[in-house]
KOLMAR-973695 format. One record per residue (C-alpha): residue number from 1; residue in one letter; x, y, z. Coordinates in steps of 0.25 Angstrom, whole numbers. Example, Ala and Ser with C-alpha at 12.3 -4.5 7.8 and 13.67 -1.06 7.14 Angstrom:
<nodes>
<node><num>1</num><residu>A</residu><east>49</east><north>-18</north><up>31</up></node>
<node><num>2</num><residu>S</residu><east>55</east><north>-4</north><up>29</up></node>
</nodes>
This chain:
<nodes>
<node><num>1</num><residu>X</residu><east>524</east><north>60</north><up>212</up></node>
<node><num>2</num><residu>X</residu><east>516</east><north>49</north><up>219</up></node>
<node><num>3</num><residu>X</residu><east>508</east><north>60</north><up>224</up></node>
<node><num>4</num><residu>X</residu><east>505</east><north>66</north><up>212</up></node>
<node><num>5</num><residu>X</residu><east>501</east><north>53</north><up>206</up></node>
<node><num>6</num><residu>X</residu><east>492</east><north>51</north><up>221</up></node>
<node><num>7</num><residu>X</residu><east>486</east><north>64</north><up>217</up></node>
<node><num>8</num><residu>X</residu><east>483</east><north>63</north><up>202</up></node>
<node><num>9</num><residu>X</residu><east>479</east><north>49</north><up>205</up></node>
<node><num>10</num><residu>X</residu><east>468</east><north>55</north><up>217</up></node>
<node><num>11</num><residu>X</residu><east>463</east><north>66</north><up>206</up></node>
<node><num>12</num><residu>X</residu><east>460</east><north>53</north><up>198</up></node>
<node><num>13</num><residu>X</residu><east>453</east><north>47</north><up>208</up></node>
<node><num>14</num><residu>X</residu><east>445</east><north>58</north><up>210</up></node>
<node><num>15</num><residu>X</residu><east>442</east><north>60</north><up>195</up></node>
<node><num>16</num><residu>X</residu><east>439</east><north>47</north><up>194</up></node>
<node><num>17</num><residu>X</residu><east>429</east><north>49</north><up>208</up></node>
<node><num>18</num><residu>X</residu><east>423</east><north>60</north><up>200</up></node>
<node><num>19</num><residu>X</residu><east>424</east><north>51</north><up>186</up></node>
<node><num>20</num><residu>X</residu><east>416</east><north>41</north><up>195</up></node>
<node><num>21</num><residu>X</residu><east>406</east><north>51</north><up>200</up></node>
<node><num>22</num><residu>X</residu><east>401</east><north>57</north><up>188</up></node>
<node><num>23</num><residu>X</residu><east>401</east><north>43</north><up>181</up></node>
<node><num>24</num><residu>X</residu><east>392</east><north>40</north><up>193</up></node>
<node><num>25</num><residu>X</residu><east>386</east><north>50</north><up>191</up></node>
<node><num>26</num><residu>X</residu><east>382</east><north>48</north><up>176</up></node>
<node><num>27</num><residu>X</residu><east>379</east><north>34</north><up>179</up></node>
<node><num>28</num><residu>X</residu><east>368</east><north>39</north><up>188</up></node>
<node><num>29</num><residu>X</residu><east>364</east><north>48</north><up>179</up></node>
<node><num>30</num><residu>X</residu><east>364</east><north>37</north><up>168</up></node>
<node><num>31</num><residu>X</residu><east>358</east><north>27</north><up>177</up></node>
<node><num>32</num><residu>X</residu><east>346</east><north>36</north><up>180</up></node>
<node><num>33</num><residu>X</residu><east>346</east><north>40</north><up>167</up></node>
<node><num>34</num><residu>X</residu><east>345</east><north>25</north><up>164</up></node>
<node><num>35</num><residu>X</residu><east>334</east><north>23</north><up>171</up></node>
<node><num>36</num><residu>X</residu><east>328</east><north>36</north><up>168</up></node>
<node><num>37</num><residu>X</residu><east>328</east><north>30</north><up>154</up></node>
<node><num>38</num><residu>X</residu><east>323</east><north>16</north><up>158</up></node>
<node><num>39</num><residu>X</residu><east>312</east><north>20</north><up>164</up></node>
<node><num>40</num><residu>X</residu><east>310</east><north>29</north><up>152</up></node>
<node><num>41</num><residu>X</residu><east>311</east><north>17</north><up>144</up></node>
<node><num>42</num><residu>X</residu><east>302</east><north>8</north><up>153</up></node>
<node><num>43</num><residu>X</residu><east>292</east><north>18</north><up>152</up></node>
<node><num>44</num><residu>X</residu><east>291</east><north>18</north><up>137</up></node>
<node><num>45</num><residu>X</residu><east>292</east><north>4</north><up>137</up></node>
<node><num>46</num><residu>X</residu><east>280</east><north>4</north><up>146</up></node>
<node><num>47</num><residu>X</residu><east>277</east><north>15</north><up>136</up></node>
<node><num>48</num><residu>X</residu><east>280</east><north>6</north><up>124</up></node>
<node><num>49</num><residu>X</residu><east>271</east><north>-6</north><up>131</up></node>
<node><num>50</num><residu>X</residu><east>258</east><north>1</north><up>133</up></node>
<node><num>51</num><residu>X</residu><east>261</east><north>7</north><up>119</up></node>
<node><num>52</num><residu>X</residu><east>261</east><north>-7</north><up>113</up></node>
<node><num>53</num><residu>X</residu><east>249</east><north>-10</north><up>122</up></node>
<node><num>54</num><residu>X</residu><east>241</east><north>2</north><up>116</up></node>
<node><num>55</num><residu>X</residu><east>246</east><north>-2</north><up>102</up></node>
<node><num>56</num><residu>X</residu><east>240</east><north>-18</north><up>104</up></node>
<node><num>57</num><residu>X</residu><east>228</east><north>-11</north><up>109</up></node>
<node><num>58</num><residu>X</residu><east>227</east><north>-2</north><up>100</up></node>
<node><num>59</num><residu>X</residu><east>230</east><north>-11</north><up>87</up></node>
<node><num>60</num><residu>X</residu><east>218</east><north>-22</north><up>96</up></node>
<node><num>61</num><residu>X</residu><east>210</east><north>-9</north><up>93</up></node>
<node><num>62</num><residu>X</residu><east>213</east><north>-8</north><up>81</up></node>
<node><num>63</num><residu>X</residu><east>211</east><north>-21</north><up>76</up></node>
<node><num>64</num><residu>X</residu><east>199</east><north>-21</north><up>83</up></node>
<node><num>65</num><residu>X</residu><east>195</east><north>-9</north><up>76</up></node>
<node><num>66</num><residu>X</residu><east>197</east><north>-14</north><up>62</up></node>
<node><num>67</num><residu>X</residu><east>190</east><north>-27</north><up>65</up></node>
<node><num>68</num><residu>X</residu><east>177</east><north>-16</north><up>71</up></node>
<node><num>69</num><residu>X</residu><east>181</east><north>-7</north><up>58</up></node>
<node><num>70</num><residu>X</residu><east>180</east><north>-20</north><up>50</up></node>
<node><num>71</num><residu>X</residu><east>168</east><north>-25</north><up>54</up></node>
<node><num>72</num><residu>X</residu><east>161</east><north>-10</north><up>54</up></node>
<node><num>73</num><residu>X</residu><east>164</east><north>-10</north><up>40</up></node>
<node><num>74</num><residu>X</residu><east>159</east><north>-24</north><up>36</up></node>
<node><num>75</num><residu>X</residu><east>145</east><north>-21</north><up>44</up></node>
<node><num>76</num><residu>X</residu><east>147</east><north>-7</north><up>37</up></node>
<node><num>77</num><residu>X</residu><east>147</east><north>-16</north><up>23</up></node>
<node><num>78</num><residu>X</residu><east>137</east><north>-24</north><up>28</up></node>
<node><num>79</num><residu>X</residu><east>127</east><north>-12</north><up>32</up></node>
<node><num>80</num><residu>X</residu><east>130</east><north>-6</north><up>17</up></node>
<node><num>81</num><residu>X</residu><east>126</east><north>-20</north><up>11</up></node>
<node><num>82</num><residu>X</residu><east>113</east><north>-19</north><up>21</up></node>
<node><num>83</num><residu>X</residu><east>110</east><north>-5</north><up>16</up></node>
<node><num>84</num><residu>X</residu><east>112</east><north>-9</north><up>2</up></node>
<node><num>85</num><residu>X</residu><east>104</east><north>-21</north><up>2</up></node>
<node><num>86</num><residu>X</residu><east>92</east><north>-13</north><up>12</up></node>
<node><num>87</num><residu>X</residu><east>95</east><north>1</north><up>1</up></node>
<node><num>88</num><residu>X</residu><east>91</east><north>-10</north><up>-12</up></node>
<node><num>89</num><residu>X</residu><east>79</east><north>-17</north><up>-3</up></node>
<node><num>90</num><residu>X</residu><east>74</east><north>-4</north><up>-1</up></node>
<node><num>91</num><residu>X</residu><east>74</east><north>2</north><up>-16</up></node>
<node><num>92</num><residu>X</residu><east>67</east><north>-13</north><up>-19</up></node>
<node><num>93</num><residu>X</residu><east>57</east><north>-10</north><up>-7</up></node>
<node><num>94</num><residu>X</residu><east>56</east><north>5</north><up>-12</up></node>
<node><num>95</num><residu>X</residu><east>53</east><north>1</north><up>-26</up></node>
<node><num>96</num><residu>X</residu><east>42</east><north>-11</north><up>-21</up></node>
<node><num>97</num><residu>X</residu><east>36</east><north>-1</north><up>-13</up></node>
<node><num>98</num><residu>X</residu><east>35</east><north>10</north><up>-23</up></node>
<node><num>99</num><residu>X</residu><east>28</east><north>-2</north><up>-32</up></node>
<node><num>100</num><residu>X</residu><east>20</east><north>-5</north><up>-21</up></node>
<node><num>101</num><residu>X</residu><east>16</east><north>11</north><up>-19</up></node>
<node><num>102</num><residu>X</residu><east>13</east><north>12</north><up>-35</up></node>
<node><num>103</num><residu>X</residu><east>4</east><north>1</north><up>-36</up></node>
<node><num>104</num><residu>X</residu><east>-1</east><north>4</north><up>-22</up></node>
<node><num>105</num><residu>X</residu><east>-4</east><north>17</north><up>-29</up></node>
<node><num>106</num><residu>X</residu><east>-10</east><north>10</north><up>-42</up></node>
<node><num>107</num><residu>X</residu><east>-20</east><north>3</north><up>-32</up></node>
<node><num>108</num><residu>X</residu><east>-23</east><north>14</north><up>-25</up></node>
<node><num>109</num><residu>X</residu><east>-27</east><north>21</north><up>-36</up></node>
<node><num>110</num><residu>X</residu><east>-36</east><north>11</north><up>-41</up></node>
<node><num>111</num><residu>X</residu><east>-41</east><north>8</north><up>-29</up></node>
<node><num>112</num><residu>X</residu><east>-46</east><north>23</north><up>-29</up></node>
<node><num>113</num><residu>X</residu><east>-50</east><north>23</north><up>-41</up></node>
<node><num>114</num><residu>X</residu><east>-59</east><north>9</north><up>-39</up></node>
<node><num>115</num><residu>X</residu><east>-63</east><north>16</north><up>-25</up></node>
<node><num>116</num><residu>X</residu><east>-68</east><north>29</north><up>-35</up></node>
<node><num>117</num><residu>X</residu><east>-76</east><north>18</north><up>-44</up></node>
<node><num>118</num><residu>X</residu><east>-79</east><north>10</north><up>-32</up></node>
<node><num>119</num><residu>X</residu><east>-85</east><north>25</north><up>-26</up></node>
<node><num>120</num><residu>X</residu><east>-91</east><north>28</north><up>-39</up></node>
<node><num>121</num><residu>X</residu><east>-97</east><north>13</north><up>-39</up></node>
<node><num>122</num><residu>X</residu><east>-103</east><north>16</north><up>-25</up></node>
<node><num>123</num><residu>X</residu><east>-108</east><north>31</north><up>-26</up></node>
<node><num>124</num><residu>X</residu><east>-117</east><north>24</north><up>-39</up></node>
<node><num>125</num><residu>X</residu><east>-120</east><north>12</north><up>-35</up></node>
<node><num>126</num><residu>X</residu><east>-126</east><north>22</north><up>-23</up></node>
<node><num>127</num><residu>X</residu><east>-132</east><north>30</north><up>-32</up></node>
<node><num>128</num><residu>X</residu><east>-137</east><north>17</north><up>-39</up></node>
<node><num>129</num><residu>X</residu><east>-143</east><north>13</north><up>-26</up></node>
<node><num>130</num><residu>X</residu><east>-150</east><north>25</north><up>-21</up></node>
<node><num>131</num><residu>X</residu><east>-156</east><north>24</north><up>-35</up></node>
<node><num>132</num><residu>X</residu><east>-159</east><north>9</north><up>-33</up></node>
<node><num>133</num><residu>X</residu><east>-165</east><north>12</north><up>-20</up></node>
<node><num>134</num><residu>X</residu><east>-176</east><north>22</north><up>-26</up></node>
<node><num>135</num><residu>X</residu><east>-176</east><north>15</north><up>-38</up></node>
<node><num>136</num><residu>X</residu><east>-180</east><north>3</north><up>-29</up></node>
<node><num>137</num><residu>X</residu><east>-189</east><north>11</north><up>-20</up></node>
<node><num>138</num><residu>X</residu><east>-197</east><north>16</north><up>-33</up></node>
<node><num>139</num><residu>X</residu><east>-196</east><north>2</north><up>-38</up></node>
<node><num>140</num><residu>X</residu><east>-202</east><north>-2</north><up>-25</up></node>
<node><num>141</num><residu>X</residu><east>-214</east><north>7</north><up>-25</up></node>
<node><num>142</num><residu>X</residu><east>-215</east><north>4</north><up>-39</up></node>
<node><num>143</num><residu>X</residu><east>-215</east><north>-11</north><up>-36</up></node>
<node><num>144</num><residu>X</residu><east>-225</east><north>-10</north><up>-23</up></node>
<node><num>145</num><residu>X</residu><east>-232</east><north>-2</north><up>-34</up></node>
<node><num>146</num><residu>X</residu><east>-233</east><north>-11</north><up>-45</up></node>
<node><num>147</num><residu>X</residu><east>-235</east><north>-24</north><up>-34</up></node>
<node><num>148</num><residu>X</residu><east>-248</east><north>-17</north><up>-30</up></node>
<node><num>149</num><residu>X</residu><east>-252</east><north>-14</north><up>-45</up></node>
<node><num>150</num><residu>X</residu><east>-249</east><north>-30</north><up>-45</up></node>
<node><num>151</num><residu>X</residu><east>-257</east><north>-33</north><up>-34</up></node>
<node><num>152</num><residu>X</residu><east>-269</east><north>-25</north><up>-39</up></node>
<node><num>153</num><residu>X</residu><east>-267</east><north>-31</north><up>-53</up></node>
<node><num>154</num><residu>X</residu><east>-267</east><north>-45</north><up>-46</up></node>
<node><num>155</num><residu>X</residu><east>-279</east><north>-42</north><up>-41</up></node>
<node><num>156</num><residu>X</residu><east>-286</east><north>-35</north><up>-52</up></node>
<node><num>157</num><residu>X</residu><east>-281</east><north>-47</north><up>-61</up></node>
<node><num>158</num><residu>X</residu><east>-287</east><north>-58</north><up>-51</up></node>
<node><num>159</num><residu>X</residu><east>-301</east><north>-52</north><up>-53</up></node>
<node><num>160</num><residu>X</residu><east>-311</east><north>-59</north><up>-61</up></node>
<node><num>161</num><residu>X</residu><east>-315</east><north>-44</north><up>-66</up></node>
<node><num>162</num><residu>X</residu><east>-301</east><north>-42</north><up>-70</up></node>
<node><num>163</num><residu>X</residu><east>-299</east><north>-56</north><up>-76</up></node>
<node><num>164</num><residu>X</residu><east>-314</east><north>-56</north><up>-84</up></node>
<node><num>165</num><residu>X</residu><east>-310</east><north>-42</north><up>-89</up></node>
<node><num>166</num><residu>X</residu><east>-297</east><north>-47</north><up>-95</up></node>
<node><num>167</num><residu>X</residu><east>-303</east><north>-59</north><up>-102</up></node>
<node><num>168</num><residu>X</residu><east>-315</east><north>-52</north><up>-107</up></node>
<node><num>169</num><residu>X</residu><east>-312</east><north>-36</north><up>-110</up></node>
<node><num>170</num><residu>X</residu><east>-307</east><north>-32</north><up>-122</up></node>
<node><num>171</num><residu>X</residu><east>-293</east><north>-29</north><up>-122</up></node>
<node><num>172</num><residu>X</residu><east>-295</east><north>-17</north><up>-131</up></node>
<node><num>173</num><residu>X</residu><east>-301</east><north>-11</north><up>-119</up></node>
<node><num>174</num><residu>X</residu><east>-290</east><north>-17</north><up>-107</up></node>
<node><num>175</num><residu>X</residu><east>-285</east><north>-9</north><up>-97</up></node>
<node><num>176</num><residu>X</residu><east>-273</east><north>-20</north><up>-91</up></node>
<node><num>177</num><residu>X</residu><east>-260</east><north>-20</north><up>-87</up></node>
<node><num>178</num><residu>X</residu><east>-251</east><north>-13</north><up>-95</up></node>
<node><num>179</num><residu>X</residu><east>-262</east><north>-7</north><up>-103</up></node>
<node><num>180</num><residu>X</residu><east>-259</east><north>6</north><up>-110</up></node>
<node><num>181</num><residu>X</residu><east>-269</east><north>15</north><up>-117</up></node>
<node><num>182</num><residu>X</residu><east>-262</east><north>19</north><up>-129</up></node>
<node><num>183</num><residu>X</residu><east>-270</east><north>24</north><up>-141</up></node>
<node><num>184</num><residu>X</residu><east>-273</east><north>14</north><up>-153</up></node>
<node><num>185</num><residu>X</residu><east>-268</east><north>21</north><up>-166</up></node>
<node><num>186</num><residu>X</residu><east>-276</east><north>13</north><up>-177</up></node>
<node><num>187</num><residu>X</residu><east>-270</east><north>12</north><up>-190</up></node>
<node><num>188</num><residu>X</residu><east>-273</east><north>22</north><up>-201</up></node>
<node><num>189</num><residu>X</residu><east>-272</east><north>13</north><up>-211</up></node>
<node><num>190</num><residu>X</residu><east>-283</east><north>4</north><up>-211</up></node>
<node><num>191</num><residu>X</residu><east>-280</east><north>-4</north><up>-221</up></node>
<node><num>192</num><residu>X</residu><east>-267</east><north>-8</north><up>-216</up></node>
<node><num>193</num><residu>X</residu><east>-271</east><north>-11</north><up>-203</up></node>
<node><num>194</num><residu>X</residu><east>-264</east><north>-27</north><up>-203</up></node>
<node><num>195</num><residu>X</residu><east>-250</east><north>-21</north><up>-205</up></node>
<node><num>196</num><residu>X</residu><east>-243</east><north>-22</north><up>-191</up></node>
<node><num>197</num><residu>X</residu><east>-240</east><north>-8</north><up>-189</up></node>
<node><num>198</num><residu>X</residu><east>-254</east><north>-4</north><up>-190</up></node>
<node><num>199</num><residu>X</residu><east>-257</east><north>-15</north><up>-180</up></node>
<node><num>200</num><residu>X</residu><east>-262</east><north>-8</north><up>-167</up></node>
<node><num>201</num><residu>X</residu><east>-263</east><north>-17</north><up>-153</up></node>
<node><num>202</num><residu>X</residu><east>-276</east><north>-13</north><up>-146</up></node>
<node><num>203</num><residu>X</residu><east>-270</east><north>-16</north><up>-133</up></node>
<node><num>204</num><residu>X</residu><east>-258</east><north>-9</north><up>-133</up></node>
<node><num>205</num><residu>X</residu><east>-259</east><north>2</north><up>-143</up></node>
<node><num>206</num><residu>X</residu><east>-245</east><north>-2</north><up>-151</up></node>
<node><num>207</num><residu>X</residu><east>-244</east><north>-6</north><up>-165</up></node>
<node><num>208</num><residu>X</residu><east>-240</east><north>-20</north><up>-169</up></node>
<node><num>209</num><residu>X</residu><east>-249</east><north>-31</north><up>-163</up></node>
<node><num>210</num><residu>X</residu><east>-261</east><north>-34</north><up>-160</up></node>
<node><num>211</num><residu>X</residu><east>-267</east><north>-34</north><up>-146</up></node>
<node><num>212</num><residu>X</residu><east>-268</east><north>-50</north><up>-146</up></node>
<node><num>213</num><residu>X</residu><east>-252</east><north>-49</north><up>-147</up></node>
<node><num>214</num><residu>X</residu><east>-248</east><north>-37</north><up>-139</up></node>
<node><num>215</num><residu>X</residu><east>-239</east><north>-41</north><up>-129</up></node>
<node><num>216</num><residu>X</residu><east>-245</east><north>-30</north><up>-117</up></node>
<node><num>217</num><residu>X</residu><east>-256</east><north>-37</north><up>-118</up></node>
<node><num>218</num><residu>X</residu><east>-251</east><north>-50</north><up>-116</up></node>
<node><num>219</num><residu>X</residu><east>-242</east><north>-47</north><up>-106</up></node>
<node><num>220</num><residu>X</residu><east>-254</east><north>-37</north><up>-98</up></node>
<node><num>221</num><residu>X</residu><east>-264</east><north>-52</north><up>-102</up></node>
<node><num>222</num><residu>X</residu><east>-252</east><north>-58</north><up>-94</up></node>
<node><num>223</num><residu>X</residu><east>-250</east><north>-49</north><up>-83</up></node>
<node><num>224</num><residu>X</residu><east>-265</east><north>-49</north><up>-80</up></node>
<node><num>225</num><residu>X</residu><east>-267</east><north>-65</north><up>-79</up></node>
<node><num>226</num><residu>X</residu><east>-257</east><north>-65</north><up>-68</up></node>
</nodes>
């Protein structure tokens, strides 16, 4: 009986080595399973880390970003406020400066139409002067003409012939300055012959006076005591 016992209890034993074994065994395979999984685990802790490394960056970035975006849109605000204040100087300056270019164009205009007077002033104002100029050339002769008549006059007059000849010729006969020989109509009625119209001047040949009063005389009487 003891040898049974011996025996059942060495089967025992052995189960139990075999027990022991295997537990071994798993606990190897549970131990490197266990740090199998640690390592796994440090990784995505390391993981995890850089993760939350990338997400600080990332939300800096961010952050960063918005304050960039912010200020991108307040300069944008601020440009649109530049253009719109530039966009109403320019219509102002664009309606100035059409104003300008109408009455730039009025002036013009008038100032074209002066030159036209001003052209119109010159071409007879030329004509005028060419005029002038022969005009003056003839007056010219004419004067050098009418100075040597003078001169001759002036001499004739300062004879003692000239001068006895004026004082004691009748002027019915005179042949002066200024002297016309017109015919003498007589009146035809005789017996009216103290009216005025029938009055005939001896000197001058007109009706009206007598020769005592008639003014050629007079003035020729004046020309030739000079």
């Amino acid at each position: 009986m003891l040898k049974d016992t011996c025996s059942k209890l060495k089967r025992d034993i052995r189960m139990l080595e075999k027990a022991i074994q295997k537990l071994e065994q798993a606990n190897e395979i549970l131990t490197s399973e266990k740090d199998e999984k640690a390592f796994a685990l440090s990784k995505d802790l390391d993981t995890l880390k850089e993760l939350e490394r990338v997400n600080k960056i990332l939300k800096c970035e961010k952050f960063e970003a918005e304050e960039k975006t912010l200020a991108l849109g307040n300069d944008l605000n601020a440009l649109k406020d530049l253009l719109n204040t530039r966009g109403k100087e320019f219509n102002s300056d664009l309606t100035r400066l059409e104003s300008e270019s109408l009455d730039l164009k009025f002036r013009l205009e008038s100032l074209v139409s002066e030159n036209n007077k001003l052209l119109e002033k010159a071409h007879k104002t030329e004509s005028d002067l060419v005029q002038n100029r022969r005009w003056n050339c003839f007056s010219a002769a004419h004067a050098h003409k009418v100075e040597s008549d003078l001169v001759q006059n002036k001499l004739w007059n300062s004879s003692s012939e000239a001068l006895n000849w004026l004082n004691t010729h009748h002027s019915r006969n005179k042949r002066g300055l200024e002297f016309v020989n017109r015919p003498i109509t007589k009146p035809v009625n005789k017996k009216y012959v103290g009216l005025k119209e029938n009055i005939t001047c001896f000197h001058c040949g007109n009706g009206g006076h007598y020769q005592h009063t008639c003014l050629l005389r007079k003035r020729a009487m004046e020309r030739n005591s000079l």
